[in-house]
C-alpha positions as CSV (number, residue, x, y, z in Angstrom):
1,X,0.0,0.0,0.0
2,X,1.1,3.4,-1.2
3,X,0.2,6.6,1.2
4,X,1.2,10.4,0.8
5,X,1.3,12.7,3.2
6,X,0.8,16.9,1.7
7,X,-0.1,19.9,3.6
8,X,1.6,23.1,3.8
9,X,4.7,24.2,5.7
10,X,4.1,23.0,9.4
11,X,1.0,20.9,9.6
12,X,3.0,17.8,11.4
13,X,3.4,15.3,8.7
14,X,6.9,14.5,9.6
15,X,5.3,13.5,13.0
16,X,2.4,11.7,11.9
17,X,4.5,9.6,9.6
18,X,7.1,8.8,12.7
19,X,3.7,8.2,14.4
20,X,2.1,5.4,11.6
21,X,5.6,4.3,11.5
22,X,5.1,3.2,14.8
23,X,2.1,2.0,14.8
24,X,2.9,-0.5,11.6
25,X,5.8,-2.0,13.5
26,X,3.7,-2.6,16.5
27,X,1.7,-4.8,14.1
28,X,5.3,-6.5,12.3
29,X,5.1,-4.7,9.4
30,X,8.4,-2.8,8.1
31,X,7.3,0.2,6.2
32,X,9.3,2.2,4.0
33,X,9.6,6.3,4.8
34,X,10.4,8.4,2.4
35,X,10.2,12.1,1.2
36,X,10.3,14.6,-1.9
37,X,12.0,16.2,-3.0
38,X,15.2,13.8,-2.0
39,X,13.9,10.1,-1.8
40,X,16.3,9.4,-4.2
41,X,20.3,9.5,-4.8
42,X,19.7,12.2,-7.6
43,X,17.0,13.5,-5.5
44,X,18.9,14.6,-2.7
45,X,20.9,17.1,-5.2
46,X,17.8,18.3,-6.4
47,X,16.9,19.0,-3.1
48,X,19.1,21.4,-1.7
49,X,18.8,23.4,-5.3
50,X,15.0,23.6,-4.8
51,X,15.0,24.3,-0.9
52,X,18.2,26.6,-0.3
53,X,17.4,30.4,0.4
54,X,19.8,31.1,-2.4
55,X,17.5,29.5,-5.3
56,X,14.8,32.0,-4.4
57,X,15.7,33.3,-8.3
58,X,14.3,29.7,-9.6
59,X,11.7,30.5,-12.3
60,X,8.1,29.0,-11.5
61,X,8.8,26.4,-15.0
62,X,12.4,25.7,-13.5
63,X,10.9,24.6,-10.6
64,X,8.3,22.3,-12.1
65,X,10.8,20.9,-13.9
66,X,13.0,19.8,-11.4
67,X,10.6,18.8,-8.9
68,X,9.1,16.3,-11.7
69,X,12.7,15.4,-12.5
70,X,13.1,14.6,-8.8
71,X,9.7,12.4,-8.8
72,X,10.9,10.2,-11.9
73,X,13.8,9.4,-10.1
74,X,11.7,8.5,-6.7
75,X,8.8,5.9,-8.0
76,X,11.1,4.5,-10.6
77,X,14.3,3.7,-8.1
78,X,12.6,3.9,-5.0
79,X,9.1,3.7,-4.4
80,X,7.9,0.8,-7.5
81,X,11.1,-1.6,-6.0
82,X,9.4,-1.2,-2.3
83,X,5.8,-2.3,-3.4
84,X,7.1,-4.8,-5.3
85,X,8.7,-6.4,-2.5
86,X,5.3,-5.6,-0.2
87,X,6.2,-2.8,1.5
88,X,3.8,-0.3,2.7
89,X,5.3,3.0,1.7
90,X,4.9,6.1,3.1
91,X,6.1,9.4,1.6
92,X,6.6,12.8,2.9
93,X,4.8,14.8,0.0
94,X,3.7,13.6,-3.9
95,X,2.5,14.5,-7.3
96,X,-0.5,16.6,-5.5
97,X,2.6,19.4,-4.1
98,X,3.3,20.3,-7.4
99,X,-0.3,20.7,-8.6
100,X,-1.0,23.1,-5.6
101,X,3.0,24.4,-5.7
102,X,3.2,25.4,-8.7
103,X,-0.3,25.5,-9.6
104,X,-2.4,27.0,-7.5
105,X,0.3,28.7,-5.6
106,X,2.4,29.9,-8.7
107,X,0.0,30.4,-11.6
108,X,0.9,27.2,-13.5
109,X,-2.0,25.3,-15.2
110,X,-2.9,22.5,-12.5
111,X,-4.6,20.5,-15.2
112,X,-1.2,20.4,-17.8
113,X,0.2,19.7,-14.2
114,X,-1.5,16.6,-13.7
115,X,-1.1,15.5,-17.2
116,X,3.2,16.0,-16.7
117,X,2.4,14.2,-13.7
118,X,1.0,11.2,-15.3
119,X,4.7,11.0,-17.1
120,X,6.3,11.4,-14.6
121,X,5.1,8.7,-11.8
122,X,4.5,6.5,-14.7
123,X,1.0,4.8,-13.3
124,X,2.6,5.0,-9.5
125,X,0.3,6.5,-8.1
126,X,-1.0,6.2,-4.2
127,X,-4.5,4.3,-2.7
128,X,-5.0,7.3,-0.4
129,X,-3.3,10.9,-0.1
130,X,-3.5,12.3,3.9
131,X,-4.1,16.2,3.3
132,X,-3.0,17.5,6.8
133,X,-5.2,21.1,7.0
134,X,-4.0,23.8,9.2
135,X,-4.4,27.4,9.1
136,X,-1.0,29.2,7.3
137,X,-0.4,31.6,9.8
138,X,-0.2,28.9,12.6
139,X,1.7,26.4,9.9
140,X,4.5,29.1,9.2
141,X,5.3,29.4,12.5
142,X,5.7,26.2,13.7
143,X,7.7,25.4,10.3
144,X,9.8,28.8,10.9
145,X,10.5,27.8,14.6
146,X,11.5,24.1,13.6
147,X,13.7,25.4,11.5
148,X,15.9,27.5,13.5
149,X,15.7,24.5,15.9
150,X,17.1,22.5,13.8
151,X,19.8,24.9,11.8
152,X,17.9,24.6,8.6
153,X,16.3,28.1,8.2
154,X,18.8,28.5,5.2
155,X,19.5,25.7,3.7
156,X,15.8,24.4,3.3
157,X,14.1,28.1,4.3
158,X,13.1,28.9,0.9
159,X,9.4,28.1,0.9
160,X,9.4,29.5,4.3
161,X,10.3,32.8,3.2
162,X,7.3,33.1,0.9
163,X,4.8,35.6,1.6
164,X,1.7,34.8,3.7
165,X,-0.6,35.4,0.2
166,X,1.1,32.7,-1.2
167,X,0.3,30.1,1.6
168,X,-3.1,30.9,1.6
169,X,-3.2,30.4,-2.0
170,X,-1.5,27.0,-1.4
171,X,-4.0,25.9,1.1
172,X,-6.8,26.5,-0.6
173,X,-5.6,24.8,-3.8
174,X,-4.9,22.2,-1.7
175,X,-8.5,21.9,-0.5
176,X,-9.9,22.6,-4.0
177,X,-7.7,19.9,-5.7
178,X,-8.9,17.5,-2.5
179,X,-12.5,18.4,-3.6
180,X,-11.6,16.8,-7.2
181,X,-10.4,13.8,-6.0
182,X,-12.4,13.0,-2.9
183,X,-12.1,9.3,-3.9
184,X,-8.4,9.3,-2.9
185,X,-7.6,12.5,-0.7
186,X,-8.9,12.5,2.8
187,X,-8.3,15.4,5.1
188,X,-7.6,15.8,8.4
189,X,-7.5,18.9,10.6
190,X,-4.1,19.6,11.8
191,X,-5.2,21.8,14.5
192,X,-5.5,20.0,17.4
193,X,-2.5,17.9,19.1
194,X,-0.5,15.0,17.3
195,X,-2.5,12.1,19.3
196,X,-5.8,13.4,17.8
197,X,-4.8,14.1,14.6
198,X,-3.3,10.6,14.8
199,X,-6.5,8.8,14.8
200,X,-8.1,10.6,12.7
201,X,-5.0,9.6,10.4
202,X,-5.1,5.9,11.4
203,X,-9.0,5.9,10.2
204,X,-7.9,7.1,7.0
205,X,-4.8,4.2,6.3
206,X,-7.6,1.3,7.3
207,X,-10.0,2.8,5.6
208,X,-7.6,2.4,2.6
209,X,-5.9,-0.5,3.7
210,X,-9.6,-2.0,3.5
211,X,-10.4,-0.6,0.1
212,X,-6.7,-1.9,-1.0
């Protein structure tokens, strides 16, 4: 089983994903985590150009580019070979952040986005997407904070840095592009604490595990 994990900056999926983690190994299953951009060997070079303060000069079609570069790389190396071999795979961001990145948050046609999608992940694509929801104000400042916490606020900052109006335009594509596909992307209020969103996020995976 295949399940993403989107939201904008802050809404806890790092934690929920260390959360289900635990939760599948308490039942013997050995799930595979992984992340975009930088799941993959070539991935992790793409990475710093695409989250480094210093690439804030990255054209919007630059961008798009090298985020679907990155996801070639990731379901053809790294996420097929896992579900191959049975793995339930879980991944830190998908196909949907570049519709609502680049789409809905840059100007880019979300529907030409989807289609360069398609080429990309080749027919990989997940049986449920978790849309963590949380209010951009809130989500910027725990994202800012963790951050500086962690000594990243330069080298993966540059989304960060983004004006507020551009996070609210992400969210909301998010939710829009969540009302297309309600078959596949489930959301989940972020809001309250990581235990609660938790079950709310462990519905979701056996509601897919039993449509799966």
């Amino acid at each position: 089983m295949f399940l993403t994990f989107e939201g904008i900056e802050g809404t806890g999926k790092s934690t929920q994903i260390r959360m289900l983690v635990e939760h599948l190994k308490r039942r013997g299953q050995d799930p595979l985590v992984t992340l975009e951009p930088g799941g993959s060997r070539v991935g992790r070079e793409l990475r710093r150009m695409l989250l480094h303060l210093e690439s804030r000069d990255i054209t919007p079609e630059t961008e798009l580019f090298l985020y679907l570069a990155d996801r070639a790389q990731h379901a053809a190396q790294v996420i097929r070979p896992a579900l191959a071999r049975g793995q339930v795979v879980l991944s830190d961001r998908y196909a949907d952040s570049t519709v609502v990145y680049q789409g809905y948050g840059r100007g880019l046609e979300p529907r030409l986005l989807h289609q360069l999608n398609e080429v990309a992940v080749a027919g990989c694509w997940p049986d449920a997407t978790i849309l963590l929801d949380l209010e951009p104000e809130i989500g910027l400042n725990r994202a800012m904070a963790r951050n500086l916490r962690e000594g990243k606020a330069v080298e993966e900052g540059r989304f960060e840095a983004e004006s507020l109006e551009f996070h609210r335009r992400v969210r909301e594509g998010y939710l829009t592009w969540a009302s297309l596909h309600q078959d596949r992307i489930f959301i989940v209020d972020a809001t309250p604490g990581p235990d609660e969103v938790f079950d709310a996020v462990r519905a979701v995976m056996e509601r897919a595990r039993t449509r799966h």
